[in-house]
C-alpha positions as MATLAB code, in Angstrom:
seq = 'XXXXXXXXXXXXXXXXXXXXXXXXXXXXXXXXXXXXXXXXXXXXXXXXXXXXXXXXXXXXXXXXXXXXXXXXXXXXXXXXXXXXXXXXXXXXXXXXXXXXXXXXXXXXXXXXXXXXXXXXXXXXXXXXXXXXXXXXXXXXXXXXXXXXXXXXXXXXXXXXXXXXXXXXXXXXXXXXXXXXXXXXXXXXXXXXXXXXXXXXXXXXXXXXXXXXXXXXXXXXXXXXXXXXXXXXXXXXXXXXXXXXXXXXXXXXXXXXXXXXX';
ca = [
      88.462  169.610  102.105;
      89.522  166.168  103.659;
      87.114  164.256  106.087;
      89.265  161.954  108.649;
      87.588  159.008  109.668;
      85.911  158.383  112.408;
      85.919  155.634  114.923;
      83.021  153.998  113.576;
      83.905  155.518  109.433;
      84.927  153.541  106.365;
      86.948  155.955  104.450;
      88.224  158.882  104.403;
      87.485  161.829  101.758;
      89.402  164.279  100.187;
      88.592  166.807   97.978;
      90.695  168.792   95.837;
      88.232  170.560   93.168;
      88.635  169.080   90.836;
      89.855  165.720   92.337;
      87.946  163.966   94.699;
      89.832  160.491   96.456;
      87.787  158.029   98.290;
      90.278  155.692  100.475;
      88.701  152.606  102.258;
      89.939  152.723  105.845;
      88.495  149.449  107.556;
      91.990  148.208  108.233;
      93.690  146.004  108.026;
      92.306  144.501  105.008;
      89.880  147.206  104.101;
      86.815  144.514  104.109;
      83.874  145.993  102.565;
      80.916  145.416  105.281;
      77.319  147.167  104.870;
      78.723  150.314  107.055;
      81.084  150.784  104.426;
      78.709  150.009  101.448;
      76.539  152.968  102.912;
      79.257  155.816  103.444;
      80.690  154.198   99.845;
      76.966  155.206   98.079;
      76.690  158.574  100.271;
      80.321  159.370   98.748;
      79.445  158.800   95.337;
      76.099  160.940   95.483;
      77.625  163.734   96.746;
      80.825  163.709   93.968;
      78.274  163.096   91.613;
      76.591  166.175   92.681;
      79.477  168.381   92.841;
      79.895  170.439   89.161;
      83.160  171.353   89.915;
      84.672  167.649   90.175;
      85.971  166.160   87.414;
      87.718  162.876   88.517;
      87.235  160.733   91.796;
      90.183  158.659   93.010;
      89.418  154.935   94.335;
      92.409  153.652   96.996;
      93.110  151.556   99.877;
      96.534  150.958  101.888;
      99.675  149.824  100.575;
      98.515  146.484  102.579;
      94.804  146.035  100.664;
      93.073  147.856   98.533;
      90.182  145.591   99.525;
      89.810  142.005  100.303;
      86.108  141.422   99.803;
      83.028  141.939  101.295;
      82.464  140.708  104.032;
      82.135  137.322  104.669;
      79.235  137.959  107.518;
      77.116  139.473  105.238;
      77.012  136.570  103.180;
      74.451  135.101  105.219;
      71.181  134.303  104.337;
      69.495  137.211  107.028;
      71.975  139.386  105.251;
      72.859  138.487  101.750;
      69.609  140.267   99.816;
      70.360  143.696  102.034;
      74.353  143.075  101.052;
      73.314  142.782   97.312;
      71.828  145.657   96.951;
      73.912  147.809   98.889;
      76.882  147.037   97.052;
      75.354  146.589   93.769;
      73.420  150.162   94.183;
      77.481  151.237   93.926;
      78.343  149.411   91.188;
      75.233  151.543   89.671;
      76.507  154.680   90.916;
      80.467  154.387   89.290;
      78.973  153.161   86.235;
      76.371  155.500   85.459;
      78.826  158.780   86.467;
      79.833  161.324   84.868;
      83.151  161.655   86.547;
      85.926  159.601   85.495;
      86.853  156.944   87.858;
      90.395  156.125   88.381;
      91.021  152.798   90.502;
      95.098  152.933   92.546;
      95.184  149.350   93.525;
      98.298  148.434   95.964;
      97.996  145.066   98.566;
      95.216  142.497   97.808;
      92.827  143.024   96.001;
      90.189  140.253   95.984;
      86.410  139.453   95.462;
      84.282  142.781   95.984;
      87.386  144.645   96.020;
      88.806  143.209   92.663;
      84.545  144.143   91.328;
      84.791  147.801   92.716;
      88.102  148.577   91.305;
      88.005  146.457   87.569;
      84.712  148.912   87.263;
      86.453  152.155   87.345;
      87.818  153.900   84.504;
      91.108  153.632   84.754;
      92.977  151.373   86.940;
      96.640  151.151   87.838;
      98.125  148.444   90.138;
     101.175  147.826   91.698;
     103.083  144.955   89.779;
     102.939  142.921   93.147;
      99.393  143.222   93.950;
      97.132  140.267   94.284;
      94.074  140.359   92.647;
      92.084  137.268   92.680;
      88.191  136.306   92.963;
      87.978  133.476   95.278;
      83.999  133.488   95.819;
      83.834  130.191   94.250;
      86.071  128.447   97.295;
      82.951  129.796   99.588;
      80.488  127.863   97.417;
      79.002  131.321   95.864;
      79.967  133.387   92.665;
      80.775  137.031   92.311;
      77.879  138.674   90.502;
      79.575  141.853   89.038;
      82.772  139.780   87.675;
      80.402  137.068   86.184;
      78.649  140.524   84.260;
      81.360  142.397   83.483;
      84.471  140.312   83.404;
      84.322  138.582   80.435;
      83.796  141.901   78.307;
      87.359  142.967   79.927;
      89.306  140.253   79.331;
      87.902  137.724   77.144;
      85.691  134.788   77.863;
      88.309  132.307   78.814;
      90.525  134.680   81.113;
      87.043  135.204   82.501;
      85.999  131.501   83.121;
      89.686  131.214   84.216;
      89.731  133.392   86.926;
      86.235  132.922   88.462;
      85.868  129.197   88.264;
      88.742  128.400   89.724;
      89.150  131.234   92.075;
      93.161  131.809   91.877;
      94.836  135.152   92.083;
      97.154  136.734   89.910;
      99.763  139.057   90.070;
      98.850  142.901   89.424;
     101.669  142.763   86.705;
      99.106  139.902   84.794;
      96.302  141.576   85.633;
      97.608  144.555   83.771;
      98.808  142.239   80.926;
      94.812  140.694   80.466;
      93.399  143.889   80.692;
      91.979  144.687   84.483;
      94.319  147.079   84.411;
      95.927  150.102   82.381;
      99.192  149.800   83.701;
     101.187  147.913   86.521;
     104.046  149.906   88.482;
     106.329  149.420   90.769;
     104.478  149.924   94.029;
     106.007  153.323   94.705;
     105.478  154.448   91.751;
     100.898  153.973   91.551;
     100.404  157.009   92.818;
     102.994  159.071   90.522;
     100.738  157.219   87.802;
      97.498  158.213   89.183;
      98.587  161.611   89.923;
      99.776  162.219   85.889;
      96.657  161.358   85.282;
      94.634  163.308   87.044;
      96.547  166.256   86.161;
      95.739  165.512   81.927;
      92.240  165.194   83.361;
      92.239  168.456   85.288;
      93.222  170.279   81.828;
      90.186  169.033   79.797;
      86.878  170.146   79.524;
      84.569  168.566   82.305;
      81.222  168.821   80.380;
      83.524  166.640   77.340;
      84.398  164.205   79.729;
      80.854  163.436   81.343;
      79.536  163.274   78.039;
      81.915  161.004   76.322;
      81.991  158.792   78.969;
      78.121  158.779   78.280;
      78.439  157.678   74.784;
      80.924  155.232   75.605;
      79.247  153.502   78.607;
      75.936  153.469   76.622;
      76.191  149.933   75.613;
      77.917  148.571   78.697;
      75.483  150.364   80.882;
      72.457  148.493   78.899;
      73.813  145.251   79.372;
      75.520  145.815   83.028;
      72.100  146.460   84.417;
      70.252  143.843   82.648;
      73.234  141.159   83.374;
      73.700  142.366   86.678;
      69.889  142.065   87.458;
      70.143  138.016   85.989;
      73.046  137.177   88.317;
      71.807  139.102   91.304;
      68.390  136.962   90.681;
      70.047  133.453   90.165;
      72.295  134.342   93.518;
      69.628  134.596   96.068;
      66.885  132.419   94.088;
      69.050  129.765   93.067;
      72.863  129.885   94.680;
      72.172  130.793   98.182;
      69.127  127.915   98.167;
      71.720  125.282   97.731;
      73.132  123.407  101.064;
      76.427  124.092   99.490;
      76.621  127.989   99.542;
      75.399  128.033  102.617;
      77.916  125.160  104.184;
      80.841  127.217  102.808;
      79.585  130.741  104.418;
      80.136  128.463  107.576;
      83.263  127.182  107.263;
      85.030  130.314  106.816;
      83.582  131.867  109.421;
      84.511  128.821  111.714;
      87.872  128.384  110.300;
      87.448  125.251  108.614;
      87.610  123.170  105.386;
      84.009  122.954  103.662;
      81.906  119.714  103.387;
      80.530  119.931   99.918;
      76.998  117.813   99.184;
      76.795  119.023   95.690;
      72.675  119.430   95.933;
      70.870  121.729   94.134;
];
């Protein structure tokens, strides 16, 4: 069963029992707005409630797998909604029972770089750009500040979200965000071996080990994920700063940093 999207639709859904792939279609950068936020958590609710899949697939284009959320929703009418939208996802991949298997081609940046470095498995292309550049807007990225560090290590961690650079999906593979970076013809052919091993083992052994192994991470995910989601809109988005670079990247300018708190 495939859905094709829509004029107004985010993705587009296939289903192969016992594969399920989810590809963002907001082209041409795949920007993850609150539209696609709610067919993303509708998705995931009704794999989840499937018995008969065993694996969902998380892709993009060969131009983006995502490039962020969108900036728009940064706002201060929109950031709280935004947060917990996206974060209620985050939930959702996290506590599943079906392994999640990330096929990252294109740039793959801020919200994207969160929603795929959270899946299961992840393979890249070798030339994709992954990068969290929140901190160039004035704001932080509250699932990498969680989760990151328990990837790659503290430092690659403070690295990476302090300064905002991007990295090649080849050192992204070599830090540990990824399993394995391919030649960009060659992701899928990854993904697709895969899925196949998957297909052949028992589905109730999967769901459970993943529930023994995500027991710990899913303990501190939601407590850590609760902390920076609090210090975001009570703290972060209170400062002029936030705010001021929101603006300027909306009007196509350089920021104006005041440093207040």
């Amino acid at each position: 069963m495939t859905t094709e999207p829509t004029p107004t639709s985010r993705l587009i859904i296939d289903v192969q029992r016992p594969i399920a792939r989810i590809t963002l279609h907001n082209p041409s950068l795949n920007v993850i707005d609150l539209p696609m936020m709610d067919e993303l958590g509708k998705a995931l609710a009704d794999i989840e409630a499937d018995p008969e899949i065993v694996a969902v697939i998380l892709s993009g284009s060969q131009q983006a797998f995502s490039a962020g959320v969108d900036v728009a929703a940064h706002t201060p009418e929109n950031v709280a909604t935004m947060l917990t939208k996206f974060h209620a996802i985050f939930h959702a991949i996290v506590g599943s029972s079906k392994v999640s298997i990330a096929a990252v081609r294109g740039n793959c940046l801020g919200g994207g770089a969160e929603l795929a470095m959270v899946c299961d498995l992840v393979y890249t292309s070798e030339t994709a750009t992954w990068g969290f550049p929140e901190i160039k807007l004035g704001c932080y990225p509250p699932v990498a500040v969680t989760v990151l560090s328990a990837l790659v290590g503290h430092r690659q961690a403070a690295d990476l979200i302090l300064t905002g650079r991007s990295i090649s999906g080849r050192e992204a593979a070599n830090i540990g965000l990824a399993n394995a970076a391919v030649a960009d013809a060659e992701v899928e052919t990854f993904v697709q071996e895969s899925v196949d091993h998957l297909a052949k083992l028992s589905p109730a052994a999967l769901a459970v080990t993943k529930k023994a192994m995500y027991g710990w991470h899913a303990i501190h995910f939601d407590k850590g994920l609760a902390r920076a989601e609090k210090i975001y809109l009570e703290e972060l988005m209170k400062t002029e700063d936030a705010q001021e670079g929101v603006a300027a990247f909306m009007e196509k300018r350089e920021p104006k940093w005041k440093g207040n708190r």
